[in-house]
MIDOSE-1310 file (N, C-alpha, C; in nm, 2 decimals, decimal comma, always signed):
residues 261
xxxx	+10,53/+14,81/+7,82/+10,40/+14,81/+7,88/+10,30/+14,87/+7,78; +10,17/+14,81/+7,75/+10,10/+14,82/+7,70/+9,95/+14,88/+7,76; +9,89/+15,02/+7,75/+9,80/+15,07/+7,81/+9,65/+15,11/+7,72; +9,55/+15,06/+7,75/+9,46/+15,08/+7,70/+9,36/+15,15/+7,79
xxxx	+9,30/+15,27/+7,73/+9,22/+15,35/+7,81/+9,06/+15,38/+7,68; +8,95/+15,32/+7,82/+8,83/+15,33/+7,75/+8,73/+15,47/+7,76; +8,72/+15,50/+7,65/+8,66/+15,65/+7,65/+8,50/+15,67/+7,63; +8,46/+15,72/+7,68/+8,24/+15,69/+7,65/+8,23/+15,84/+7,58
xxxx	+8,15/+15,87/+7,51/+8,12/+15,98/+7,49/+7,96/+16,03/+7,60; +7,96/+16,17/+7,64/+7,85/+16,19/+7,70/+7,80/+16,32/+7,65; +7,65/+16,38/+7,70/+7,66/+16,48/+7,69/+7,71/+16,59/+7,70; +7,73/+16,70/+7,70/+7,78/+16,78/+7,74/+7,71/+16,84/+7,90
xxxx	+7,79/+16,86/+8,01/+7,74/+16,83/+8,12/+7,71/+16,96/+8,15; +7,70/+17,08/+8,03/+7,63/+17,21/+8,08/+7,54/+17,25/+7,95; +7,46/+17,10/+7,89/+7,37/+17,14/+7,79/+7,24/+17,11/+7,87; +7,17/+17,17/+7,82/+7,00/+17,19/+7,87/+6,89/+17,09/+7,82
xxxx	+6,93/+17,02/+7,84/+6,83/+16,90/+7,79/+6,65/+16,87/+7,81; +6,61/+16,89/+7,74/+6,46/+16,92/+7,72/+6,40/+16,76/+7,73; +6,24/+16,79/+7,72/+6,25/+16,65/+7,68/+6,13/+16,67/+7,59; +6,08/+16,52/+7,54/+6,02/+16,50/+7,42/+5,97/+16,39/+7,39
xxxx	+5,77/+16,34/+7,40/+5,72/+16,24/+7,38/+5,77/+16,16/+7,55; +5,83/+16,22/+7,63/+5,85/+16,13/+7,76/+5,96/+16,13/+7,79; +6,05/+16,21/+7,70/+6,22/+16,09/+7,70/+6,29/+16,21/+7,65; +6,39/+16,17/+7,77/+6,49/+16,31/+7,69/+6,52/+16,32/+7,52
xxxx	+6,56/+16,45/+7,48/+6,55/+16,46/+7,39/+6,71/+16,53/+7,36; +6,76/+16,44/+7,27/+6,93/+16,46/+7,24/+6,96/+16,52/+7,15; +6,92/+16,57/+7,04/+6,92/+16,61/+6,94/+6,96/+16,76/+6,92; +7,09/+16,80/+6,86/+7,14/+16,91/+6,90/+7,22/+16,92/+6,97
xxxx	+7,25/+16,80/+7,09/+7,31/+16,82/+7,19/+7,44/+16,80/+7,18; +7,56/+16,84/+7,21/+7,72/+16,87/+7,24/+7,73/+16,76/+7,28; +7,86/+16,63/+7,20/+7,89/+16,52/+7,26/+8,04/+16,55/+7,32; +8,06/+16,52/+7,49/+8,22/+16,52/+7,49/+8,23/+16,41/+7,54
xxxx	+8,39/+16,37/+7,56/+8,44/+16,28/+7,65/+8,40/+16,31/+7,81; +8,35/+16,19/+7,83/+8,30/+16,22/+7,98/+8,42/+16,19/+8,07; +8,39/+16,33/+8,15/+8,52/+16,37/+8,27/+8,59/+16,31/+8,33; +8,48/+16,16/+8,37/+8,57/+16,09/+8,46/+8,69/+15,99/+8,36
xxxx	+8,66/+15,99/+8,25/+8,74/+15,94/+8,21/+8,87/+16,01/+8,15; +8,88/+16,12/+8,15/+8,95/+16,21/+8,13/+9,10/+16,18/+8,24; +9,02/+16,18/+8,32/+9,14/+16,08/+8,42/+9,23/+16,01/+8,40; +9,11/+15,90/+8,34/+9,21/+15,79/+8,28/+9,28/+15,79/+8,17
xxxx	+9,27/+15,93/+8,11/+9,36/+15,93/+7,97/+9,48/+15,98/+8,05; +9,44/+16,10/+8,10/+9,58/+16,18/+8,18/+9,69/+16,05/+8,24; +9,61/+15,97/+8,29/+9,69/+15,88/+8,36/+9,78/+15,84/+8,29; +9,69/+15,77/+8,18/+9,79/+15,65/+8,10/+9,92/+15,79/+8,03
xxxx	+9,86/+15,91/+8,03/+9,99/+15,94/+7,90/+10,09/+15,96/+7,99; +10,05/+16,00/+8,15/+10,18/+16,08/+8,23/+10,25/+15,85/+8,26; +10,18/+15,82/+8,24/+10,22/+15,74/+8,28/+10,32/+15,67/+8,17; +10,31/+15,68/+8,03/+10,40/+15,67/+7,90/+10,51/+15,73/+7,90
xxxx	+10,49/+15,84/+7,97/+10,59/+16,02/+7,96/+10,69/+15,95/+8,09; +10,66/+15,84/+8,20/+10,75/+15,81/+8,30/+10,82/+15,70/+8,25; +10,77/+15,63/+8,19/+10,80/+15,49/+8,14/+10,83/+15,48/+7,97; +10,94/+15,47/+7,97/+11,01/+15,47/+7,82/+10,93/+15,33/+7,75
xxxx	+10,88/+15,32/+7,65/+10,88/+15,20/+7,61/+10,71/+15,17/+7,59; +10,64/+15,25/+7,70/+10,53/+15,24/+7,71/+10,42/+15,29/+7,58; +10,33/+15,23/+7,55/+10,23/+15,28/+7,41/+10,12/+15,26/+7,49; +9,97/+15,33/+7,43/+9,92/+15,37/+7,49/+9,75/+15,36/+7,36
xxxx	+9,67/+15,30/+7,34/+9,52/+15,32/+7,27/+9,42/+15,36/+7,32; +9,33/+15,42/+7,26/+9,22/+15,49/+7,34/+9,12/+15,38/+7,28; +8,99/+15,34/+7,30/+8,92/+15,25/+7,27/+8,78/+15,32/+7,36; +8,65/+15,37/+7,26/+8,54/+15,38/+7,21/+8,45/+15,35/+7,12
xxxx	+8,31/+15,32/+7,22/+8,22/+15,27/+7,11/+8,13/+15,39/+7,12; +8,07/+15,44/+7,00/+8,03/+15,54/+6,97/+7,97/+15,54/+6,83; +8,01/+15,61/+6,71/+7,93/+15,65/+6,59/+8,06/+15,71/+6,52; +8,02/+15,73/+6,39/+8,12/+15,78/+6,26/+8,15/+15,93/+6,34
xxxx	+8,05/+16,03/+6,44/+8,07/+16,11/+6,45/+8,17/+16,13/+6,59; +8,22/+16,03/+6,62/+8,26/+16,03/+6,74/+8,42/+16,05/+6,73; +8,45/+16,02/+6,57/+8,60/+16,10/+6,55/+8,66/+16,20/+6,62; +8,62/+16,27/+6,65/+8,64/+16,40/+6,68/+8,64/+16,41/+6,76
xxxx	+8,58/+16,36/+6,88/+8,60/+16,32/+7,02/+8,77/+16,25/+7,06; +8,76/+16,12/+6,96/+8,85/+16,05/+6,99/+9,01/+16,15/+6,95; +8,95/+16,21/+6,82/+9,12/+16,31/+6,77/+9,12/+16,40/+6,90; +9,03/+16,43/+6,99/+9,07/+16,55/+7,08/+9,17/+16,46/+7,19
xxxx	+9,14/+16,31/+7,23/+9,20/+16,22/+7,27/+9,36/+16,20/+7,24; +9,32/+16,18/+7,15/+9,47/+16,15/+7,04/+9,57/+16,30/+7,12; +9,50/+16,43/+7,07/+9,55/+16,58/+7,10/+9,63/+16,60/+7,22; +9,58/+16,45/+7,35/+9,67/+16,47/+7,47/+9,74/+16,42/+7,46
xxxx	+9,77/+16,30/+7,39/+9,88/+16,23/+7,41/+9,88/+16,10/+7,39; +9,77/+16,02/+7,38/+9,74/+15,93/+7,38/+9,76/+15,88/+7,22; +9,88/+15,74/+7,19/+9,91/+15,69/+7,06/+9,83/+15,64/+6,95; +9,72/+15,60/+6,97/+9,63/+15,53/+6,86/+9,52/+15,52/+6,93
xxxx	+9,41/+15,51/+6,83/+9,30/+15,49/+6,87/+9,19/+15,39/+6,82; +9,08/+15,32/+6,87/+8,99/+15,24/+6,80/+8,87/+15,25/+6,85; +8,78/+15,30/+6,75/+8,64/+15,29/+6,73/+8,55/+15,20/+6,71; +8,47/+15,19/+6,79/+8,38/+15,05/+6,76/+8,20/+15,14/+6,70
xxxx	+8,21/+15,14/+6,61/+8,09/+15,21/+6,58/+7,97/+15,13/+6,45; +7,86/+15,10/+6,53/+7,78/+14,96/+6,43/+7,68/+15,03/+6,51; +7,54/+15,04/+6,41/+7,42/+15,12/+6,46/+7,31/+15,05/+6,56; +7,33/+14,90/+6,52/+7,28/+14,80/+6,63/+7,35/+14,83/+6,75
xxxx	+7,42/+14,89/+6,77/+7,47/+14,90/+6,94/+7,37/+15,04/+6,97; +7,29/+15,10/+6,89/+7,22/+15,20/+7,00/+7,14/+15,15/+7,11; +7,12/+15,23/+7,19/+7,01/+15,15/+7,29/+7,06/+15,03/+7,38; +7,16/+14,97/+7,39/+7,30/+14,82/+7,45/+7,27/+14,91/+7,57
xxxx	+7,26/+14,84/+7,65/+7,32/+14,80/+7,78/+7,44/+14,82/+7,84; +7,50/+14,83/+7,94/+7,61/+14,87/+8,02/+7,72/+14,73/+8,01; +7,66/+14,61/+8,00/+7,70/+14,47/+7,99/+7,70/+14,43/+7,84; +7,61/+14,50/+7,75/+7,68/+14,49/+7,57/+7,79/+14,54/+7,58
xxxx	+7,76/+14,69/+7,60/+7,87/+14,78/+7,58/+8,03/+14,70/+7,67; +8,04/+14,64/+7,74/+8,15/+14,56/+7,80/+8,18/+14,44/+7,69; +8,07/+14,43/+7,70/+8,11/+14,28/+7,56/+8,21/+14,34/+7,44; +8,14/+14,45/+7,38/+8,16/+14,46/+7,24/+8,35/+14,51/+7,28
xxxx	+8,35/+14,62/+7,39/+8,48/+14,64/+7,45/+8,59/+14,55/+7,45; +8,52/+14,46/+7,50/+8,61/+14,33/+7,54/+8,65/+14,25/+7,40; +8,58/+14,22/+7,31/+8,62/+14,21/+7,18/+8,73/+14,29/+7,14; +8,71/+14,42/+7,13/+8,80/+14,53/+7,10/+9,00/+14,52/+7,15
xxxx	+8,95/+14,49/+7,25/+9,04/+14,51/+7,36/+9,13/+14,44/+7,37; +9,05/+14,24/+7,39/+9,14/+14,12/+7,40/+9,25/+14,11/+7,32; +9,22/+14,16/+7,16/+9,34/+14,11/+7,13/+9,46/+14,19/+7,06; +9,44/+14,32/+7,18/+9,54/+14,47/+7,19/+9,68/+14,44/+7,28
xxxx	+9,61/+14,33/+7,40/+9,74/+14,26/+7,48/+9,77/+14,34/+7,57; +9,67/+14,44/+7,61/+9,74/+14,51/+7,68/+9,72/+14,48/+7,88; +9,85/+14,59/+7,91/+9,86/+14,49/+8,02/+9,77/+14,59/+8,15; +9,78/+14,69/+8,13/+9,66/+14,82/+8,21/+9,54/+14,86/+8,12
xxxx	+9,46/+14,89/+8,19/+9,33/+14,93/+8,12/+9,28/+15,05/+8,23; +9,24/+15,15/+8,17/+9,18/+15,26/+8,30/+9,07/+15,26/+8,18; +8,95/+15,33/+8,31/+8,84/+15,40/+8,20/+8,83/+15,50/+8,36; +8,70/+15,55/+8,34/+8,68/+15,64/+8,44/+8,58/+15,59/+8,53
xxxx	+8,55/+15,60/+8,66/+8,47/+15,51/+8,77/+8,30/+15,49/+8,72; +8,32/+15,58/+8,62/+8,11/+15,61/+8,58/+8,09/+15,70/+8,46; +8,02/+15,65/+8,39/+7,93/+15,80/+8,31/+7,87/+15,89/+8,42; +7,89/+15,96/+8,33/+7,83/+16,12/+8,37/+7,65/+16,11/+8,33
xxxx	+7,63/+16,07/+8,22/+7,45/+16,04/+8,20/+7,37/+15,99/+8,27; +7,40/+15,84/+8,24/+7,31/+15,74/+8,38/+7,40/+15,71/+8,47; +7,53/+15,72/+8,48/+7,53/+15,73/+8,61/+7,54/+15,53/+8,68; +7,57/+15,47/+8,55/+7,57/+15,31/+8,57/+7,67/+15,24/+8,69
xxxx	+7,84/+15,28/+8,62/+7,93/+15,25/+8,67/+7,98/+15,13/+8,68; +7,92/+15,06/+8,59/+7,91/+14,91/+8,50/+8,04/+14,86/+8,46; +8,05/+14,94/+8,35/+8,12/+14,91/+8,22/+8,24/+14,81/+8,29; +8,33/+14,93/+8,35/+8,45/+14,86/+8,37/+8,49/+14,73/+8,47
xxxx	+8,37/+14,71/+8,54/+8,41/+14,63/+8,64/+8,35/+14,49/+8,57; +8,23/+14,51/+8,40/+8,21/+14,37/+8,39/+8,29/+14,37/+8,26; +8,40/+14,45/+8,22/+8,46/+14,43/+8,13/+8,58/+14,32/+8,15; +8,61/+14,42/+8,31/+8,76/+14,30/+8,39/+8,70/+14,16/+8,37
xxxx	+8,56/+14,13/+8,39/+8,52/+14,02/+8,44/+8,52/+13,92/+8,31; +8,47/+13,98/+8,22/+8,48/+13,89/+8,07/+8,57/+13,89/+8,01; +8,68/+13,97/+8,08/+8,85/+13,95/+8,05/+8,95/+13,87/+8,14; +8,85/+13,83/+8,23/+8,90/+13,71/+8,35/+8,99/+13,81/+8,39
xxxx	+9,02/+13,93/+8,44/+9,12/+13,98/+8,46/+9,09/+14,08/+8,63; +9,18/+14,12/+8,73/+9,16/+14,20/+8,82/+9,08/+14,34/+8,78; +9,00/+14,36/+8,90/+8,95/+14,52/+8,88/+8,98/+14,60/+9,00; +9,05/+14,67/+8,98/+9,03/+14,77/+9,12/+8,96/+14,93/+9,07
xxxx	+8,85/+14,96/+9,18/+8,71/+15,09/+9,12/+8,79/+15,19/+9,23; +8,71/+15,32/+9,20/+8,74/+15,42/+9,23/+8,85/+15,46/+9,28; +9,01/+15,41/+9,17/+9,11/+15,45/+9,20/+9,15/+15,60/+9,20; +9,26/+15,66/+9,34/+9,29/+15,79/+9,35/+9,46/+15,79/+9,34
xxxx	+9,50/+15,69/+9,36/+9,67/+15,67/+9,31/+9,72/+15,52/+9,25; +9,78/+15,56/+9,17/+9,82/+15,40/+9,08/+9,97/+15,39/+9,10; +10,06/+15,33/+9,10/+10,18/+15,26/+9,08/+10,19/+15,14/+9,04; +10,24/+15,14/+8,90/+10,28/+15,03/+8,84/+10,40/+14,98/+8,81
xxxx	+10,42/+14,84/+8,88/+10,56/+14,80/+8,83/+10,58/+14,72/+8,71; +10,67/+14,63/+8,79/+10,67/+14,52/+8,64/+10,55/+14,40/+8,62; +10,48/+14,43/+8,59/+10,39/+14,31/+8,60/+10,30/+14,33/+8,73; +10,32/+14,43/+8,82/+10,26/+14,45/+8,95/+10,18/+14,58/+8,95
xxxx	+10,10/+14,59/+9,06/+9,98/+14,75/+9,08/+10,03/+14,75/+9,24; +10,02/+14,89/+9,25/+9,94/+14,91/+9,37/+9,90/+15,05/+9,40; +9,77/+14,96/+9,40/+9,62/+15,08/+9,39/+9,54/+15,15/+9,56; +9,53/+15,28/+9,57/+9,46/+15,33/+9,61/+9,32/+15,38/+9,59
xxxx	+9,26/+15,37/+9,71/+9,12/+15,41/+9,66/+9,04/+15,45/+9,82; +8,99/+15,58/+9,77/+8,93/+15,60/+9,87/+8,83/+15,53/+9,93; +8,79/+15,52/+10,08/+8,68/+15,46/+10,15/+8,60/+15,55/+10,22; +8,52/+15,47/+10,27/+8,41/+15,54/+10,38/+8,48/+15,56/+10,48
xxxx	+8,59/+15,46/+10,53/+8,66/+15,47/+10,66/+8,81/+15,53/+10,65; +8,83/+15,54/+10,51/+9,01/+15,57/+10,53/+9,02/+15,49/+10,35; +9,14/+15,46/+10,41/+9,20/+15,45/+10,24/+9,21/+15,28/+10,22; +9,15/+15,25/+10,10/+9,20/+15,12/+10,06/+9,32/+15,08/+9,96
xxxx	+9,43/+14,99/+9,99/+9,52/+14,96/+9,91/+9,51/+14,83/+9,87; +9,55/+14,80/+9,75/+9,52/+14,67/+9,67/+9,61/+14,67/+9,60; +9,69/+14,59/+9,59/+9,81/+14,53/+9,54/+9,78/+14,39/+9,44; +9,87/+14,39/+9,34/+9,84/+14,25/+9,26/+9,92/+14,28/+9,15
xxxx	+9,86/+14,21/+9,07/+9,94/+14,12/+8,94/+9,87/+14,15/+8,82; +9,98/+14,21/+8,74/+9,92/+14,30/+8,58/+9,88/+14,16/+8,47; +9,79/+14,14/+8,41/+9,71/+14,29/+8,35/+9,56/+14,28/+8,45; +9,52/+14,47/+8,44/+9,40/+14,44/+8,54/+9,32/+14,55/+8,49
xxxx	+9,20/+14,60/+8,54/+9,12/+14,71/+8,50/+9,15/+14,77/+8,59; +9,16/+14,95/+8,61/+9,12/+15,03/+8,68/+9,03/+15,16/+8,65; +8,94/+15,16/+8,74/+8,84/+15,26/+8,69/+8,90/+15,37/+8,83; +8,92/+15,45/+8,72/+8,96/+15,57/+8,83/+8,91/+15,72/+8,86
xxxx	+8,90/+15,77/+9,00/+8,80/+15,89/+9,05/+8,93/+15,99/+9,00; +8,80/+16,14/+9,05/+8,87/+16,24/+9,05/+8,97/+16,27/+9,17; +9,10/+16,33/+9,13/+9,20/+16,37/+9,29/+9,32/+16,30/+9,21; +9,29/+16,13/+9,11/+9,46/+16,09/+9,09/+9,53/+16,18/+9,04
xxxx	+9,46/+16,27/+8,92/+9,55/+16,37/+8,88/+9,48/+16,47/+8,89; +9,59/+16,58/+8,74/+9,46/+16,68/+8,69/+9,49/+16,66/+8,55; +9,40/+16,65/+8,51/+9,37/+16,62/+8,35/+9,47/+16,77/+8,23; +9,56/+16,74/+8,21/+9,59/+16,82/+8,12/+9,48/+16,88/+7,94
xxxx	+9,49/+17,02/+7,91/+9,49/+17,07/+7,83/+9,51/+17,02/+7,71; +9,49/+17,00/+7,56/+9,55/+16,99/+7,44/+9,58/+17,15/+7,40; +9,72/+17,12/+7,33/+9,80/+17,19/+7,28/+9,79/+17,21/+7,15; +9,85/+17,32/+7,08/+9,83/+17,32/+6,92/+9,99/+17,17/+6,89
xxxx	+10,05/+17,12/+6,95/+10,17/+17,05/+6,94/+10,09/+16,94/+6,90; +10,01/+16,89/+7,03/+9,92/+16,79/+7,02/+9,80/+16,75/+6,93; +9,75/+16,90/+6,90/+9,64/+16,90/+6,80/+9,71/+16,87/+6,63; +9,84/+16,93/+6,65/+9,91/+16,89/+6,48/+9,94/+16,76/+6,51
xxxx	+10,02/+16,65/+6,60/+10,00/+16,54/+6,59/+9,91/+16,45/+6,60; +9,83/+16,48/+6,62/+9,69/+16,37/+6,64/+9,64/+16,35/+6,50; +9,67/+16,49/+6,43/+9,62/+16,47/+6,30/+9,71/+16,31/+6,19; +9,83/+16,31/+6,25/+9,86/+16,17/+6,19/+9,89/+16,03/+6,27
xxxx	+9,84/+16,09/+6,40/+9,75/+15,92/+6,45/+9,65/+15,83/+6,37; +9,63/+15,69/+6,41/+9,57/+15,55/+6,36/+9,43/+15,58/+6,42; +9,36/+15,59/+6,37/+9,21/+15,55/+6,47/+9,16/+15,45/+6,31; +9,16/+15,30/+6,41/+9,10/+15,20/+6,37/+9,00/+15,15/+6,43
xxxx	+8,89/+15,13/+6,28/+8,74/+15,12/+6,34/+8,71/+14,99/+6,29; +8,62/+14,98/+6,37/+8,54/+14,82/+6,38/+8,38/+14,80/+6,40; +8,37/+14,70/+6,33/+8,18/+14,71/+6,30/+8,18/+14,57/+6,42; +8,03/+14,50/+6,45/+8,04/+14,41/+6,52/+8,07/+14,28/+6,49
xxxx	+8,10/+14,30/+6,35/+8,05/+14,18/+6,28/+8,21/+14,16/+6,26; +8,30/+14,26/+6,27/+8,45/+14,25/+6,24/+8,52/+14,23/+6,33; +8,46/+14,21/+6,50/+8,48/+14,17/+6,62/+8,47/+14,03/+6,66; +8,35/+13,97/+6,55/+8,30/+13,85/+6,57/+8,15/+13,83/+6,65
xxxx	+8,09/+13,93/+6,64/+7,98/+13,97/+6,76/+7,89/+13,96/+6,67; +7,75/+13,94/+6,74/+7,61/+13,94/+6,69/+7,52/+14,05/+6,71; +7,48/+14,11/+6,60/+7,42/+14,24/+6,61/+7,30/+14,20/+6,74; +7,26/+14,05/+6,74/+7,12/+14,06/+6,78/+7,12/+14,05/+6,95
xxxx	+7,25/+14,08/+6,98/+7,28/+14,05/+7,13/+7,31/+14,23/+7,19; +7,30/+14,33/+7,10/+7,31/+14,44/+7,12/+7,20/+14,55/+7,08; +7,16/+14,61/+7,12/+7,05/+14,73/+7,07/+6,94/+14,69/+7,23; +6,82/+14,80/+7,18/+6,71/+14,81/+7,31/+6,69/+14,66/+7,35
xxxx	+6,61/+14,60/+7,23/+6,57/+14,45/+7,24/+6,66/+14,34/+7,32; +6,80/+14,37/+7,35/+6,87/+14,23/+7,41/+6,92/+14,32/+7,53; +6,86/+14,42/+7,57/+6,91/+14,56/+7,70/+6,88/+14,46/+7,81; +6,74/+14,45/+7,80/+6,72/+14,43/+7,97/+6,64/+14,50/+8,02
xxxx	+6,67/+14,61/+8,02/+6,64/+14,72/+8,07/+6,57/+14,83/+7,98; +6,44/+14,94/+7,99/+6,47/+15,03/+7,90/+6,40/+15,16/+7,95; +6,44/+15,28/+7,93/+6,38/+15,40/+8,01/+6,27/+15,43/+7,93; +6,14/+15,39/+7,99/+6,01/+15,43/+7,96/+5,95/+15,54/+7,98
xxxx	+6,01/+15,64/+8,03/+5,99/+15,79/+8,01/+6,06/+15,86/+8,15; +6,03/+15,99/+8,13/+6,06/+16,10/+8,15/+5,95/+16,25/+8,24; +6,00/+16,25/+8,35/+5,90/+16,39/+8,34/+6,00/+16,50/+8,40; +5,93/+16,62/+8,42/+5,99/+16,72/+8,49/+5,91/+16,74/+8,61
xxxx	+6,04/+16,73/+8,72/+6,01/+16,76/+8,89/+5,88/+16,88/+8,87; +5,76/+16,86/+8,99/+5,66/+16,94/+9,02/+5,73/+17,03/+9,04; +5,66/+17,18/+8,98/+5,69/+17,32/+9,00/+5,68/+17,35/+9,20; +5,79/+17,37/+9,23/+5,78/+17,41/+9,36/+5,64/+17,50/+9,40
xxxx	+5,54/+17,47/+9,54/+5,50/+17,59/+9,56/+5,52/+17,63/+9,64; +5,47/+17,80/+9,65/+5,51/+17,90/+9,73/+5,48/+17,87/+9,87; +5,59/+17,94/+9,95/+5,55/+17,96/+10,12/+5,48/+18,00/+10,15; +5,44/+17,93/+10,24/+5,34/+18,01/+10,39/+5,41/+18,08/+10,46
xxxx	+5,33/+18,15/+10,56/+5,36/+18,24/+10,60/+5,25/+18,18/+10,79; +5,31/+18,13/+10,89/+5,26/+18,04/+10,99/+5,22/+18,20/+11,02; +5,08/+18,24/+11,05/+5,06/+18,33/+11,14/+5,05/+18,33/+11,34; +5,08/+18,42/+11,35/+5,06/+18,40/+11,54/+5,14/+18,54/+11,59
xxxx	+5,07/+18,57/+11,68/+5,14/+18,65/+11,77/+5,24/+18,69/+11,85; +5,27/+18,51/+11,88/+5,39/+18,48/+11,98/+5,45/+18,35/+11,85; +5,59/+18,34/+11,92/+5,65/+18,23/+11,92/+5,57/+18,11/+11,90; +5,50/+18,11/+12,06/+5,40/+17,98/+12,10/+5,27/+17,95/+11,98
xxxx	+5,27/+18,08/+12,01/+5,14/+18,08/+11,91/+5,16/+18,04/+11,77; +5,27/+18,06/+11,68/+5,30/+18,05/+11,61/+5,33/+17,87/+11,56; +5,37/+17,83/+11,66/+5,41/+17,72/+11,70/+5,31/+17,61/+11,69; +5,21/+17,66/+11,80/+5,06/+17,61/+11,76/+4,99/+17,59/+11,61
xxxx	+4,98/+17,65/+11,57/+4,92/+17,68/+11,44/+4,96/+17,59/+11,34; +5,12/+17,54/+11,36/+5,19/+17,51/+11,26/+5,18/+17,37/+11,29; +5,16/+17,31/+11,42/+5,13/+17,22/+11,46/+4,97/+17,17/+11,40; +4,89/+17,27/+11,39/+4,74/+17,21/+11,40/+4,73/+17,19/+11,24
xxxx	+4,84/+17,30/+11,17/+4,85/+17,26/+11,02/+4,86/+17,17/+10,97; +4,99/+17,08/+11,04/+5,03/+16,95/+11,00/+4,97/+16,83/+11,06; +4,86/+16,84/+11,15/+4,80/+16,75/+11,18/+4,64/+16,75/+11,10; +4,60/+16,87/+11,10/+4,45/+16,89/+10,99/+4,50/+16,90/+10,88
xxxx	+4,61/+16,97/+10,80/+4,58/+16,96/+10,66/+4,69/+16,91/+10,62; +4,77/+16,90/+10,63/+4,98/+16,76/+10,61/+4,90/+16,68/+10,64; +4,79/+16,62/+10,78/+4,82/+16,49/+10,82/+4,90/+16,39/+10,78; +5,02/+16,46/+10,86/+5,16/+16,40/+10,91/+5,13/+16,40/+11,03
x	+5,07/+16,43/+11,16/+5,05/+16,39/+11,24/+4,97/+16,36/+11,31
């Protein structure tokens, strides 16, 4: 069995992000592996560690600086790694970023795919479900328990009402929540082996892809600015004598000066 797990890089989810000209401002800011997908690393390696035979690649699109992310990857356990890093992908879309993936991916053969249910930044929750799709392949989202057979799944996932189970036929995507596991630690064991893992990188043009179908220009979409929430103001203080009275007042407030009523 062949497991491929997709890794995003994000901010760091306890950096202070300012903003600048309208638009957040990154600069400075701590890149990690975003949490939810941390998941899906843990998964695939406990899932290598049960299954003799099993290999396992981590696959990110990111930048020359994203090494280091991916070696912390490598650090848990996970066998090889591939980078997709070409400077026309800044600014892509949630559906580039699937494409360029899916290049990456198709011709790894593998038969599982996890990433994690969402970024942690925007918050899309895209990626993986249109990655299954331009891979003609099943998706099951917000997975909380996996079992994999031969060629077969069967996936849990929480609901609104109770639990959903989905059963099928390998190879498929799963984007998976927090609860399936708990994400293990790297080791100094892990940190000396990662140092002679594969991370193989790839431009777009060595995928077969067109720069001109990725960056802000072919998005769709683009975040036109930024502000910061109005400064709270301070309380009132309803005056009255009584209850009633009090009551009154707060009434005649919201109808002369709220008119809310």
């Amino acid at each position: 069995m062949k497991i491929a797990v997709i890794v995003k890089e994000v901010p760091d989810t306890e950096a202070v992000i300012s903003l600048k000209d309208g638009k957040p401002d990154l600069s400075g800011v701590k890149w990690i592996v975003n949490p939810y997908d941390e998941y899906a690393v843990e998964e695939a390696v406990r899932t290598a560690e049960n299954k003799p035979g099993t290999s396992t690649v981590a696959v990110m699109v990111g930048n020359a600086n994203s090494r280091t992310n991916l070696i912390d990857v490598l650090a848990l356990g996970i066998d090889e790694a591939v980078l997709i890093a070409d400077p026309a992908l800044e600014g892509s879309s949630p559906l580039a970023i699937a494409k360029a993936l899916a290049a990456a991916v198709k011709p790894l053969g593998a038969d599982v795919i996890l990433a994690g249910r969402q970024g942690v930044d925007y918050d899309w929750g895209i990626t993986g479900i249109a990655l299954a799709q331009l891979l003609d392949i099943a998706h099951v989202g917000i997975v909380s328990k996996l079992e994999l057979g031969e060629g077969s799944f069967r996936a849990e996932s929480e609901g609104d009402e109770g639990k959903l189970v989905t059963e099928g036929a390998l190879p498929a995507v799963f984007t998976t929540d927090k609860g399936i596991n708990e994400p293990r630690y790297k080791n100094l064991k892990g940190i000396m082996a990662a140092k002679k893992k594969t991370i193989t990188e790839h431009s777009l043009s060595s995928l077969g892809l067109s720069a001109g179908d990725f960056g802000v220009a072919a998005a769709g979409v683009e975040l036109v600015g930024a502000a910061e929430p109005p400064k709270r103001q301070g309380g009132r203080i309803i005056e009255g004598d009584t209850a009633e009275a009090k009551v009154a007042n707060l009434v005649k407030l919201l109808r002369e000066e709220a008119k809310v009523l």
